[in-house]
C-alpha positions in Angstrom: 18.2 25.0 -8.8 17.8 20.8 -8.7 18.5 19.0 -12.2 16.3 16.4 -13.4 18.7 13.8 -11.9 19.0 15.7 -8.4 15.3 14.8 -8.5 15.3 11.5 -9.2 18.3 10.4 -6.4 16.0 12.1 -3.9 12.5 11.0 -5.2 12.1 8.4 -2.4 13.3 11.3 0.5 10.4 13.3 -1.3 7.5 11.0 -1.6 8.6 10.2 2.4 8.4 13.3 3.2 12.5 13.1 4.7 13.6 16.4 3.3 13.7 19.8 4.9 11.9 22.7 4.5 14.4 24.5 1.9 14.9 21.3 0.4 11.1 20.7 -0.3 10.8 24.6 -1.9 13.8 23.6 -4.5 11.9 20.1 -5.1 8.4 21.8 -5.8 10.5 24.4 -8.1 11.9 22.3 -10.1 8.5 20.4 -10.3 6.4 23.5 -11.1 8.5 23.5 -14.3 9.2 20.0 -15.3 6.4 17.5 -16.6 8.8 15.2 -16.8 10.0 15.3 -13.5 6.3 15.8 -12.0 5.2 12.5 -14.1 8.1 11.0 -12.7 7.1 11.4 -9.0 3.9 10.6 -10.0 4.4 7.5 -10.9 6.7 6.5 -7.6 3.9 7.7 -5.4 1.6 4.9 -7.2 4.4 2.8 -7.2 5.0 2.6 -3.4 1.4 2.7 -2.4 0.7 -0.2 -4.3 3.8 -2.2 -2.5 2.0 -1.0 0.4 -0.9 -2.3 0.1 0.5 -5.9 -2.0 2.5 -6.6 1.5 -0.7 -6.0 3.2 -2.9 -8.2 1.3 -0.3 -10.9 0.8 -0.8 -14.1 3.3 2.2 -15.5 4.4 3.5 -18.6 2.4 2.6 -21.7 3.9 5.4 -24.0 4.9 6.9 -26.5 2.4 5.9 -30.0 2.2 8.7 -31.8 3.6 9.1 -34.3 0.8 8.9 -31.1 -1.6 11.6 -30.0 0.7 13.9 -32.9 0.3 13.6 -32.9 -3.1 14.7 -29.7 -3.8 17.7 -30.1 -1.9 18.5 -32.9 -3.9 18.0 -31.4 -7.2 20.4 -28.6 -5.8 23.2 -31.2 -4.4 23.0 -32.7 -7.8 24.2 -29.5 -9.8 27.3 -28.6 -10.1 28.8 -25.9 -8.0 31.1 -23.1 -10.1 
């Protein structure tokens, strides 16, 4: 039978769909009886489809101004290194 924590290392393997058959039935057994858990996985399947969809929707930056650029380089050079 998977803990609580066996769940959550394999959450991402689960939402994926990566595990196999036998592992799946231990992972909906310990669901069936764990809120917690079930909340848990829950809230990693809305967390991944909204990454998802934010890298979809997100335009690529637009290059920096050069002279934005070459002033952040300077403000870098100027600190000290540790």
């Amino acid at each position: 039978m998977l803990t609580c924590k066996d769940v959550s290392e394999r959450v991402t393997d689960y939402v994926e769909r990566e595990l196999t058959w036998s592992e799946r039935l231990q992972y909906w057994m310990h669901l069936a009886m764990c809120a917690v858990c079930r909340r848990y996985v829950a809230q990693m399947r809305t967390t991944t489809s909204l990454l998802t969809r934010l890298g979809e929707d997100v335009p690529p930056a637009p290059p920096l101004d050069p002279a934005l650029r070459q002033a952040l380089r300077a403000v870098r050079d100027e600190q000290p290194r540790p």
